[in-house]
N, C-alpha and C positions, 0 to 999 in steps of 0.2 A: 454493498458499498458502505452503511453503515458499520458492520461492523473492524471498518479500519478505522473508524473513528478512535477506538482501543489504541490504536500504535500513536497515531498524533498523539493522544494523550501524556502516554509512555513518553513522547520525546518533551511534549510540552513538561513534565513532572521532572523530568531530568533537568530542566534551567530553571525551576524554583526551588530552593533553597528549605530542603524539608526532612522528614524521618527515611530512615534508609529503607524502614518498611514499605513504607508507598512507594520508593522503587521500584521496592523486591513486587510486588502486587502487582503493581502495572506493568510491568517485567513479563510476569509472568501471563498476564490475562492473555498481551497484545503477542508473544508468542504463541499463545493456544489460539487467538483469535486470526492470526496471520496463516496457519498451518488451516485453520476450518474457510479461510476465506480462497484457498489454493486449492481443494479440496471442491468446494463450489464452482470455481473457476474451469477445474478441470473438465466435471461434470455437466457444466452448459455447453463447454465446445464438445465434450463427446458427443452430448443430444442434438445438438442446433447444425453438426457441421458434417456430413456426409462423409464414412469413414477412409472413400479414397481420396479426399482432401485432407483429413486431421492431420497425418504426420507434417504435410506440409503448413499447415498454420499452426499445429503448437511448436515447430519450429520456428517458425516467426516470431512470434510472440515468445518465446523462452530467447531467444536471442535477442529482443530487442531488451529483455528486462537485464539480460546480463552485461548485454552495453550500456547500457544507460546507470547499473550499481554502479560500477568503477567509476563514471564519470562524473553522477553526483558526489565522491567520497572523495575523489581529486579537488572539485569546486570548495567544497564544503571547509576542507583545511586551510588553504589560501584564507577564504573568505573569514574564517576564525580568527585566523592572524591579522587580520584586516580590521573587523567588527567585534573583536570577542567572544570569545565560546558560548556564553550567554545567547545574547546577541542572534547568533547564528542559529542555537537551538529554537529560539524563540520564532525566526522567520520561517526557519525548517518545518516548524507546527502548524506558523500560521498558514502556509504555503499547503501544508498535507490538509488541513480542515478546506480550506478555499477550493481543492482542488477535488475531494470528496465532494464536498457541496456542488461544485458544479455539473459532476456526471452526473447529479443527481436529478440537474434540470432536463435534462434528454427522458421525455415518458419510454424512448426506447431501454432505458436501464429502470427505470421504475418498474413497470409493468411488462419485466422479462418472463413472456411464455415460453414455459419449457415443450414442444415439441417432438415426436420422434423424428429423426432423420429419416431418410427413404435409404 
């Protein structure tokens, strides 16, 4: 979970006002850190999830994230036009930091042992 810290970043560096470089960087960290954090992801439901249930829960879970992109990126534009693109970036961050933080209070995502399935 830490390491989606990288992408808030990335959005948060988008509404301050700075070199293109720190873009380009944060850019690119929270890209390579978004693909290794998928990768991890993958990796605990293969082990934690008994494999005649996997396809049915990474369906779950990849469908819920594909509803929920279009829904934030429909909210997001209104809300720009509403609040300012700024504005928007900046709750967007604070919102990605807040919400990191909080799975972070659950010791079940803390202290995630990895297991074999049976």
């Amino acid at each position: 979970m830490l390491l989606l810290l990288f992408l808030a970043t990335f959005v948060l560096v988008l509404e301050i006002p700075g070199p293109l470089w720190l873009i380009f960087i944060t850019g690119i960290l929270s890209g390579i850190v978004v693909n290794i954090f998928n990768v991890i992801c993958l990796t605990i439901l293969s082990a934690l999830i008994e494999s005649e249930k996997l396809s049915r829960i990474s369906y779950s879970d990849s469908s819920g994230s594909y509803v929920l992109h279009p829904i934030g990126i429909a909210i997001a534009g209104p809300l720009a036009d509403q609040i300012t693109p700024e504005l928007t970036l900046l709750y967007g961050s604070g919102l990605m930091y807040l919400l990191i933080f909080i799975s972070l209070l659950f010791p079940s995502v803390r202290n995630l042992k990895l297991i074999e399935a049976e």
